[in-house]
N, C-alpha and C positions, 0 to 999 in steps of 0.2 A: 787290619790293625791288630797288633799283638800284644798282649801285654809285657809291661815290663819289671823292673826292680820295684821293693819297698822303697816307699816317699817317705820319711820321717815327719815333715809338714809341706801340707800343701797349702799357699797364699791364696786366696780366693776373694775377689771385691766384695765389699760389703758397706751397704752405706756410702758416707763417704770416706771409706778409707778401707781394709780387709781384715781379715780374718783369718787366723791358720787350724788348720783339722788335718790333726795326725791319720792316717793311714797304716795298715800295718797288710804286707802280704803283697804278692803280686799288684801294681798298680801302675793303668798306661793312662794318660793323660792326651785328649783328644787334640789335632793340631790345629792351630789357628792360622794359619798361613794365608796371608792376605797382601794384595797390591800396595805399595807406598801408597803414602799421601801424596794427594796434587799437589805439589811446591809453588804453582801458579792459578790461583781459584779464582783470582778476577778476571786472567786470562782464558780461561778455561770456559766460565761462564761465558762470558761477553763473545766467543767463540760458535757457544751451544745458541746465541740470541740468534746471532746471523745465520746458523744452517743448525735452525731447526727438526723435529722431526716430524714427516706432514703438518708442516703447519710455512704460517709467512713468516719472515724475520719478525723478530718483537717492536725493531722499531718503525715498522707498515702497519704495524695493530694499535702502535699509542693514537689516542684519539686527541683532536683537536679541541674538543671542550667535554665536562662531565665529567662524573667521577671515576677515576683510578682506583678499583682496590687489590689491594694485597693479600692474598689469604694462606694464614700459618698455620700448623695444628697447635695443639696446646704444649705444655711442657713436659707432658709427662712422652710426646714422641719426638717434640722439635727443637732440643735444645745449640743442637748445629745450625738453626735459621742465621742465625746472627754472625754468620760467617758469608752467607748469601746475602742479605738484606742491604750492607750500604755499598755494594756492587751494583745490585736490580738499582736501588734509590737513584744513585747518579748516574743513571742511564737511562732510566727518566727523565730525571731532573734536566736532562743535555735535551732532551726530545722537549722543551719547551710546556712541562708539566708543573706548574707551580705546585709547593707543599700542600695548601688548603683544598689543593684536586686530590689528594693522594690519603685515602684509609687503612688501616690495616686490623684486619678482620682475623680473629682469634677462631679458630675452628675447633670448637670446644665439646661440640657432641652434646652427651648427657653428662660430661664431666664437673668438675667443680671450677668453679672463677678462680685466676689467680688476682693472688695480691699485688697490691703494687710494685713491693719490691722481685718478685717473680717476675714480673713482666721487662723491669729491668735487666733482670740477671738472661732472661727470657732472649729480649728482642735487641738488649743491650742498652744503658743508661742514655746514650745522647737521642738514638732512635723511639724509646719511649713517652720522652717530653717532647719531644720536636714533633711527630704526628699523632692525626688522630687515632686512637687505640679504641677496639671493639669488642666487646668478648660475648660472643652467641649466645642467649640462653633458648635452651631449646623447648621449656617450659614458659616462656612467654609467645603467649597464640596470636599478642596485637603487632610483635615486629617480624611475624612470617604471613606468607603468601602463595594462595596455589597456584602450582605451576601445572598440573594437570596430572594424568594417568599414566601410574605402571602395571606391569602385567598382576601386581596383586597390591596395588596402591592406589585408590582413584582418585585419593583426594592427597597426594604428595605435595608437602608445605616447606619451601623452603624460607629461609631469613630472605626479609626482603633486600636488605644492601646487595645480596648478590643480583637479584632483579634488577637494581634500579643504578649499579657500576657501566659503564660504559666499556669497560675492559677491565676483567677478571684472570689475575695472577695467583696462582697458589705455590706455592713456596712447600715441596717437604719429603721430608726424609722417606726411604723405602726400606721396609723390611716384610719378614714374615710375621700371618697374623693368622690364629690358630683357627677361626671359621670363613674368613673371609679372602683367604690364602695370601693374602698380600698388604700391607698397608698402603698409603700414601693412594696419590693420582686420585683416582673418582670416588674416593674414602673420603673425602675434603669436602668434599660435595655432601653424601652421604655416606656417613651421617654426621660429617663435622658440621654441616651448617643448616640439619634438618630440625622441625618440628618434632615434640617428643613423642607423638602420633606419630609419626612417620619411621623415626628411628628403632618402634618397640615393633612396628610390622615390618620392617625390614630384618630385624636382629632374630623376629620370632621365627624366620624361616631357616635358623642355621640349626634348627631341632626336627624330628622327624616329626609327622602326623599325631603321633602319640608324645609330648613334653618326657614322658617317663622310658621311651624309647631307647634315648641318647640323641648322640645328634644326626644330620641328616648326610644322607649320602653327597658325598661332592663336597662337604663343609672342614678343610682341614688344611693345616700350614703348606704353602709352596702350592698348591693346586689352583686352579681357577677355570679350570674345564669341568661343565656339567655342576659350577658350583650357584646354587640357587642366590645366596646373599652378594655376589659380584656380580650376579646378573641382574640383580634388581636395581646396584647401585651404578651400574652402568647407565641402564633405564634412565635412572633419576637424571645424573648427567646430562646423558640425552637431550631433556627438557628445559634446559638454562638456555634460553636466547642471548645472554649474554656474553659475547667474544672471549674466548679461553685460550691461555697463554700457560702451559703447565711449568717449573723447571722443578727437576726431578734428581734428589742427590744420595748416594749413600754413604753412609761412616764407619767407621771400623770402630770397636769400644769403646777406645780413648776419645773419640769425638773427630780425630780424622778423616778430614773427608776423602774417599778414594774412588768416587765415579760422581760426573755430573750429567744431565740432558737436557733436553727442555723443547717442545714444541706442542703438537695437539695432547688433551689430555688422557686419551686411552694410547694410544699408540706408544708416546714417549715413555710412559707409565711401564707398559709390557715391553720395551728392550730394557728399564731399568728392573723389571721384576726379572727377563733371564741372565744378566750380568750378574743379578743378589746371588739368584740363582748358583751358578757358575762358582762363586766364589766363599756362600757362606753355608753350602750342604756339606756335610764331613760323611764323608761313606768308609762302613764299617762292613765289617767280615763276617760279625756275630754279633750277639747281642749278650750283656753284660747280667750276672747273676746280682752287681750292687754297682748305681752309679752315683757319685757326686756332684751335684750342680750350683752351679750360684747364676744367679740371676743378671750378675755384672756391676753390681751397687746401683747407687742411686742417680734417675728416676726408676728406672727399671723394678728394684723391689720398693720401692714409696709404700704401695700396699701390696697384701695380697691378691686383688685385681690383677694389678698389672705381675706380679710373681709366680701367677698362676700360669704364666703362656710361657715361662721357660722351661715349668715344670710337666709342660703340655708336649715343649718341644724335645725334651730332652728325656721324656720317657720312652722312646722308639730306639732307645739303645739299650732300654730295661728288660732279661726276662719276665714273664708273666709269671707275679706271683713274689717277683725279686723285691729287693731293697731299693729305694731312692731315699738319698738326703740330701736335704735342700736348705742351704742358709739365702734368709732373704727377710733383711731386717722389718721391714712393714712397717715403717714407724711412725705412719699415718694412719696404721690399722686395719681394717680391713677393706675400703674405699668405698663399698658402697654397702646402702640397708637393704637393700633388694636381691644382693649377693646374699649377703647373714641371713634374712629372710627365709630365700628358696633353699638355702644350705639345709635347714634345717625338718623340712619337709622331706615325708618318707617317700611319696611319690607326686607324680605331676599331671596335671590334667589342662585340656587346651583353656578352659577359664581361669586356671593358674597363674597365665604367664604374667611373667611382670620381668623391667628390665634389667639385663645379666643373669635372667633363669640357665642363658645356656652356657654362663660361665660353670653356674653352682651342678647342672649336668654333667658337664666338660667334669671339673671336680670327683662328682660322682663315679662317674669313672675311673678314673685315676684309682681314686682311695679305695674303687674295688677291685684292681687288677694288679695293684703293687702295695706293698706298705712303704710308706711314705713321712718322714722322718725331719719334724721341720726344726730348723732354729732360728727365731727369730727376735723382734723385742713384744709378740700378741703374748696377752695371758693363757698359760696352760689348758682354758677350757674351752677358751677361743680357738684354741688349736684342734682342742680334738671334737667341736663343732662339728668343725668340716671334713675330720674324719682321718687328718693327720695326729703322727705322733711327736709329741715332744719333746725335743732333742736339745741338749746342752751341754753332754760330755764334749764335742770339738773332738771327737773321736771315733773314726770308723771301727766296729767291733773286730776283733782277729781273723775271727770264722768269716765275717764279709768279703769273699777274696774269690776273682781277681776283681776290682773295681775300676771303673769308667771314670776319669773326672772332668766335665764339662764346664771349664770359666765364666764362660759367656754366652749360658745357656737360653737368653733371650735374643740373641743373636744367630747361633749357629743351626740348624737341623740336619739332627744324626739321621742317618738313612742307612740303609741295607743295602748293599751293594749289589743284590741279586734282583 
């Protein structure tokens, strides 16, 4: 990739709407080049039920009594559920599954509950009032249940509604995920629907032996070979006795959806991780002296949490030492105290841990291999906390040239061609 002409302004999502930041100087703009939308996703789906992938068609697995449940990620990864959901419903519903059989379980992690009307905009308004609605907390110890031993868990505690389903559906989007190389599939599992025990020994294994290390070998977007925290959440998997029915979809920015699958939940999972694959690594020639990224608006920068992993992905296009700027409104703040927390700790120690240490690691890094240039709506001291700089001109300096600019940097992973 080469660079090209001065951009005068470049539009960049932000929030809910964008944002422009002049450039001055050489500037190539990385391509997004991606598959249509399905034009037919009921078709499509209800295609993926009957040929499966290792697994039975879905409607050999609905069960004849007991509960059905549904299981979504939260919102801040599954805002395309509701494009799936009253397809999966009435295809049920034909299988002789009354509503009051039928739950749907919020796989929420250690995140925060949404509210009511999130759950609408979420799951969609008619589907929110008509079933039952769940949202995991993974800090209550009396609605989970051990399901036994992983190779470094021995007492892994998952929500019991998945125990106690009779057929387990998870529903959700795939993308990449900066330690656990992948989201969706056995991520639903854990840690969407683990104890918070279980979630901070699963999380603490994506840092080396020493928390002040970095992070651990094998623990990085696109990978899942030789990676310790997909291994473990595979494990956990593993241990649900409960019948699993995965369907597995991915979206392009706008919320289009452009691949579906659906049959057992590893299998399914990894031909929709090499299709992500395939279609959302951008390979480069070189690597960029200053790149521009936005995170793709909102939920994507909601907070810095979640703005962190475009900034995670889109620094592999960065020399060492170079410029990143990153608009990414946060305008929920920073999403977690345990982020702020370990941010602000000069080093880490294995009594340290506590969860998202290995965000504020992740971090760490960055803010000491690049300067890093944020604009957002946090307060200026919030910003440089973390070890970012403060950025508000909406303008790349002259001398910054040539510059990389990344739209949809929580989606796409630059790579090296070599």
């Amino acid at each position: 990739m080469n660079p090209g002409g001065s951009v005068p302004g470049v539009k960049l999502p932000y929030r809910n709407g964008i944002t422009e930041v002049e450039t001055a100087g050489e500037t190539c703009i990385a391509p997004e080049v991606l598959p249509p939308a399905i034009s037919d996703i009921a078709g499509t789906l209800l295609n993926s039920f009957e040929k499966p992938v290792s697994s039975h068609p879905l409607r050999d697995m609905i069960p004849t009594r007991g509960p059905v449940s549904i299981l979504v990620p939260d919102i801040t990864r599954g805002k395309e559920v509701k494009r799936v959901l009253p397809v999966l419903l009435k295809e049920i519903s034909s299988c002789g599954v009354n509503d009051d059989r039928i739950g749907i379980l919020i796989a929420n992690g250690a995140h925060r509950l949404e509210s009511d009307r999130e759950l609408e905009v979420h799951l969609g308004g008619t589907i929110a009032g008509r079933y039952t609605v769940y949202q995991h907390r993974a800090d209550h110890s009396d609605s989970h249940v051990r399901v036994g031993s992983t190779p470094h868990d021995r007492d892994l505690c998952l929500d019991r509604r998945l125990v106690d389903s009779e057929l387990l559906i998870p529903v959700s989007g795939v993308s990449f995920h900066y330690f656990a190389g992948f989201g969706g599939g056995r991520k639903m599992i854990m840690p969407g629907m683990a104890s918070i025990d279980s979630i901070m020994r699963n999380h603490r294994l994506s840092l080396g032996s020493d928390p002040g290390s970095g992070m651990a070998e094998g623990c990085f977007a696109g990978n899942l070979q030789g990676n310790p925290v997909h291994r473990e959440m595979v494990a956990a998997a593993g241990l649900l006795d409960t019948p699993v029915f995965m369907i597995n979809f991915i979206a392009d920015p706008e919320g289009n959806i452009i691949f579906i699958n659906s049959g057992d939940i590893l299998h399914s999972h990894l031909k929709a991780c090499e299709y992500l694959r395939q279609v959302y690594a951008v390979k480069l020639e070189r690597q960029f002296p200053s790149v521009l990224i936005s995170c793709g608006g909102s939920p994507r920068d909601i907070n810095l949490l979640q703005a962190h992993k475009a900034l995670r992905y889109g620094s592999a296009a960065a020399e060492r030492g170079g410029n990143i700027y990153c608009v990414a409104a946060c305008s929920e703040g920073i999403g977690s105290s345990s982020y702020r927390e370990a941010a602000g700790m000069r080093r880490f120690r294995e009594e340290d841990y506590s969860l998202n240490m290995q965000t504020a690691v992740s971090t760490r890094e960055l803010t000491t291999r690049y300067n890093i240039h944020l604009k957002s709506e946090l307060d200026d001291l919030e910003v440089e906390r973390f070890g970012f700089i403060p950025w508000h001109e909406r303008k790349i300096p002259e001398g910054d040239t040539p510059v990389l600019v990344i739209k949809n940097g929580s989606s796409f992973l630059p790579e090296l061609a070599s």
